[in-house]
C-alpha positions as CSV (number, residue, x, y, z in Angstrom):
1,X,31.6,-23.5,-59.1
2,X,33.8,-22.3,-56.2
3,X,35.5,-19.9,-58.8
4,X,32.0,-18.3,-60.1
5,X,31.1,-18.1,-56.3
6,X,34.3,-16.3,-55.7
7,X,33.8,-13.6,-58.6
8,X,30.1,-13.1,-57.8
9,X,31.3,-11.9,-53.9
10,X,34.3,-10.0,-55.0
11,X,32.1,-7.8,-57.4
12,X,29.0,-7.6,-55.4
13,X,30.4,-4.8,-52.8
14,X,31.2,-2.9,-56.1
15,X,27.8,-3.5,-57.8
16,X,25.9,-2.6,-55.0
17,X,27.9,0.7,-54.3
18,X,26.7,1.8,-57.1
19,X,23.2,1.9,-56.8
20,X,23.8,4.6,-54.3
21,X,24.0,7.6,-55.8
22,X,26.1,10.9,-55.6
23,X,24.7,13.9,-54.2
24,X,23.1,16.2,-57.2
25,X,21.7,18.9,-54.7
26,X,23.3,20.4,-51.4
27,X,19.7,19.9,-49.3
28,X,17.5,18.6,-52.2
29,X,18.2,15.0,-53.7
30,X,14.9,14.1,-55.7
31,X,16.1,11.6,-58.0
32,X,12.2,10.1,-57.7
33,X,10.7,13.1,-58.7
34,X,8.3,13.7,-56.3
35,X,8.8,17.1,-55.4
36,X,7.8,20.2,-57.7
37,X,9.1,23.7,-57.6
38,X,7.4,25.1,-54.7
39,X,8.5,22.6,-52.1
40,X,11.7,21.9,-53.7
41,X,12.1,25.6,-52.5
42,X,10.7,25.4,-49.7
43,X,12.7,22.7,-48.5
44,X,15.8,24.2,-49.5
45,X,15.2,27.4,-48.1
46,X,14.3,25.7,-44.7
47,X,17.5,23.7,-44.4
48,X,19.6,26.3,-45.6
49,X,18.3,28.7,-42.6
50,X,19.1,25.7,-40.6
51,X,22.4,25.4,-41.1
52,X,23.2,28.8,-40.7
53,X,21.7,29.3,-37.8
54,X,22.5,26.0,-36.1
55,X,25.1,24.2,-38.4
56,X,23.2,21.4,-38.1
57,X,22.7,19.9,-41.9
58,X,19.7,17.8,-43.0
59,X,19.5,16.4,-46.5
60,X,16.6,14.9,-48.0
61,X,16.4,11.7,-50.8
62,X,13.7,10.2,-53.2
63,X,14.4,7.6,-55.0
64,X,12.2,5.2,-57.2
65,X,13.5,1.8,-55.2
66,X,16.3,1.0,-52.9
67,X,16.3,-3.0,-53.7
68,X,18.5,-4.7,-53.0
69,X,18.2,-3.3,-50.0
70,X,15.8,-2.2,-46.6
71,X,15.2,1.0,-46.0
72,X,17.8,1.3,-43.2
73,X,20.7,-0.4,-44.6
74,X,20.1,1.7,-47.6
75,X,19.5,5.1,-45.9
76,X,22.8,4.0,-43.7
77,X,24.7,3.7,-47.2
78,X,24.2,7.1,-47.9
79,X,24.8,8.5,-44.5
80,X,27.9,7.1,-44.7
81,X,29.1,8.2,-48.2
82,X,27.7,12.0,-48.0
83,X,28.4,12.3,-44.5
84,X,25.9,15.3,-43.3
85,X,26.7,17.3,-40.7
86,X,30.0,19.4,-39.8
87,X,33.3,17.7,-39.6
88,X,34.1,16.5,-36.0
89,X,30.2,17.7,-34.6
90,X,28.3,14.6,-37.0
91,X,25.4,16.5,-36.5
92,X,23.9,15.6,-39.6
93,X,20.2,14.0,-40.3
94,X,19.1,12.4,-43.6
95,X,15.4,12.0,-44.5
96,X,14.7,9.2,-47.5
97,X,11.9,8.2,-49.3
98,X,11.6,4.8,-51.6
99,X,8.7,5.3,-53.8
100,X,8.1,1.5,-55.0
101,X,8.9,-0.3,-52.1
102,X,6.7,2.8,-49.9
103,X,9.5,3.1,-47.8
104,X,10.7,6.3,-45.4
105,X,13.9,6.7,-42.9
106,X,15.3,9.0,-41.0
107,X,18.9,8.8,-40.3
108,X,20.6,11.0,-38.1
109,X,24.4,11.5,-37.1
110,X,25.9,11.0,-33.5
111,X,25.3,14.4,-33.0
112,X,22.0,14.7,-33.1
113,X,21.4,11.3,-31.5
114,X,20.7,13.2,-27.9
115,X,17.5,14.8,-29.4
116,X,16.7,12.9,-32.3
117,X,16.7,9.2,-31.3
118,X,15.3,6.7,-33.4
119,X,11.8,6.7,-31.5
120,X,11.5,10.8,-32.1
121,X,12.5,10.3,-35.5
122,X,9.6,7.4,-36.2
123,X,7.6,9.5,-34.0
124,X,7.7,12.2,-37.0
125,X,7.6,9.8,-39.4
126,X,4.4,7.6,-38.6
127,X,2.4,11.4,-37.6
128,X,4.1,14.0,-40.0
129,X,4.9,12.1,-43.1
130,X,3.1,8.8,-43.6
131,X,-0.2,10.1,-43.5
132,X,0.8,12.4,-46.9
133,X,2.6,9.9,-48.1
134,X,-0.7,7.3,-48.2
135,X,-2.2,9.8,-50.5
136,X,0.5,9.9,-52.9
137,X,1.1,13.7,-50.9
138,X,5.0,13.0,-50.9
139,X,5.8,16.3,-51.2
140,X,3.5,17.3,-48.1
141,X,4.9,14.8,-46.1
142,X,8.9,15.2,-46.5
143,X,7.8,19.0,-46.2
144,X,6.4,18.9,-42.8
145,X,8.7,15.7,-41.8
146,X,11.6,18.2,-42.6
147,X,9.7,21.1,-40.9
148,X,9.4,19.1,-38.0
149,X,13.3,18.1,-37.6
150,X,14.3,21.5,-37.9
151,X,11.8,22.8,-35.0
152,X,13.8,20.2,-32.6
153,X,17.0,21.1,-33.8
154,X,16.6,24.9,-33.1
155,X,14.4,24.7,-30.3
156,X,17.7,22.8,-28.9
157,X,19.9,25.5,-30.0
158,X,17.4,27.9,-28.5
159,X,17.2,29.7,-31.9
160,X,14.1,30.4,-33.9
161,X,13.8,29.7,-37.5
162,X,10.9,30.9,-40.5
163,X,9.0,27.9,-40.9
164,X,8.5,27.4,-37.5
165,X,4.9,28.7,-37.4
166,X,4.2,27.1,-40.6
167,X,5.1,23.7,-38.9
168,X,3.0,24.9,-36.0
169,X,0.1,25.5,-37.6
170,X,0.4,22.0,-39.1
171,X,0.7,21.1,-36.0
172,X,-2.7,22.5,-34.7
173,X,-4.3,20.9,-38.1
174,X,-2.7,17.8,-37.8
175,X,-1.8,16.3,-40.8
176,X,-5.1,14.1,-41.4
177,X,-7.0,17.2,-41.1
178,X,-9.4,18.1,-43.8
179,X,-7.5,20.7,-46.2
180,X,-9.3,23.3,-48.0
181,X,-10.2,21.8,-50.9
182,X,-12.5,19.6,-48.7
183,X,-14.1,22.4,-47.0
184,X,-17.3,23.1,-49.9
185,X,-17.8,19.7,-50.0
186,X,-18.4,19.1,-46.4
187,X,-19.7,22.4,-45.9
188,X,-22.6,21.1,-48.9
189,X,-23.4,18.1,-47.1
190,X,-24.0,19.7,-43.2
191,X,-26.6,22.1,-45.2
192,X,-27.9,19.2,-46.6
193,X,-28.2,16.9,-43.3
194,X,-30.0,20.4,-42.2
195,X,-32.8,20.5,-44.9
196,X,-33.6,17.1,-44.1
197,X,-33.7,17.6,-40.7
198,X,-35.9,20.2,-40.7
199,X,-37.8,18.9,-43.3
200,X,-38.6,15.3,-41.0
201,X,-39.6,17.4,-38.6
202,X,-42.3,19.8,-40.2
203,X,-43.5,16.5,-41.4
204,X,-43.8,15.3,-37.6
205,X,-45.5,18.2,-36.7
C-alpha cells in the first residue's frame, strides 16, 4: 500500500502538467472554441497594438474544464509555464475562461501588479465579462474584458490605442444594456402600452 501510495505521488506532478497546455496562438489560445473569426481578430489585433505600443503582453485561454484544478491555481499554471510579458519587466497578464466549470481569471505578472491588482482585475471581470458570459456571449465578454485591460495598460503608459473608443462606448452602454437586436421588440411593446393607454382613456371620457 505504501509502495502504490508512493507511485501515485511521484507521477501526479507529471500527470497533472499535462493537462496544461502549450501555447497554439501568440495572443489567441481558444482551445474551447468559443470565439469565431471576427473576435478572434479582433482580439488579436488589439493585443498585438498593445504590445507594440506598450510591450506589455496579454494572452487570452478557453478551455473546456480545468479540473483537477480552481480557476486560480490553474490560471497560475499557465502563467508560470508561458510566462507573458518581457523578460526582466513581467509585465504580462493572462485572461482564462473554463467553460464547464463557468469559471474566469485574470492573472497578471509583477509588473502590472501596480495597476492591475487583483480587485481591478475582478472589478473587470464581475462588470465587463460575466454579464456576457451568463448568456453564453463568451466571446463578448473576453472581448470587452480584454478591451478593458488594454485601456489601463496604455492609459498608464500615456499612449492611446484603436479600440479604445470601442471599449468606451461599451462603457457608456454598459454591458447589460439592451443590444440592437432588442431594440424592435421593445420599441413594439412602448407603441403598444400607447394604444392602450389612449384607448382606456377615450373610454373614460
Amino acid at each position: 500500500m505504501i509502495a502504490i501510495l508512493l507511485i501515485i505521488l511521484l507521477i501526479s506532478p507529471a500527470t497533472f502538467a499535462a493537462d496544461i497546455p502549450e501555447p497554439q496562438g501568440r495572443w489567441v489560445n481558444d482551445y474551447a472554441n468559443v470565439l469565431d473569426a471576427e473576435y478572434r481578430a479582433k482580439i488579436s489585433n488589439l493585443l498585438e497594438e498593445l504590445e507594440e505600443k506598450t510591450q506589455a503582453e496579454v494572452v487570452v485561454v478557453t478551455v473546456d474544464s480545468i479540473a483537477p484544478y480552481d480557476e486560480k491555481e490553474y490560471a497560475r499554471q499557465i502563467f508560470d509555464k508561458w510566462r507573458p510579458g518581457k523578460k526582466g519587466k513581467d509585465n504580462g497578464a493572462l485572461v482564462l475562461l473554463a467553460v464547464k466549470e463557468r469559471r474566469w481569471r485574470i492573472e497578471t505578472g509583477y509588473g502590472l501588479e501596480g495597476i492591475l491588482p487583483d480587485g481591478k482585475c475582478g472589478e473587470i471581470g464581475r462588470k465587463l465579462m460575466v454579464p456576457y458570459f451568463k448568456e453564453g456571449r463568451y466571446a463578448e465578454g473576453l472581448y470587452y474584458g480584454v478591451v478593458a485591460l488594454a485601456r489601463v495598460i496604455s492609459e498608464d503608459a500615456k499612449i492611446t490605442l484603436g479600440a479604445i473608443e470601442e471599449y468606451r462606448k461599451a462603457e457608456a452602454r454598459g454591458p447589460l444594456a439592451l443590444d440592437g437586436s432588442l431594440l424592435p421588440f421593445i420599441l413594439l411593446i412602448s407603441i403598444m402600452l400607447l394604444y392602450i393607454v389612449l384607448l382606456i382613456g377615450k373610454r373614460d371620457g
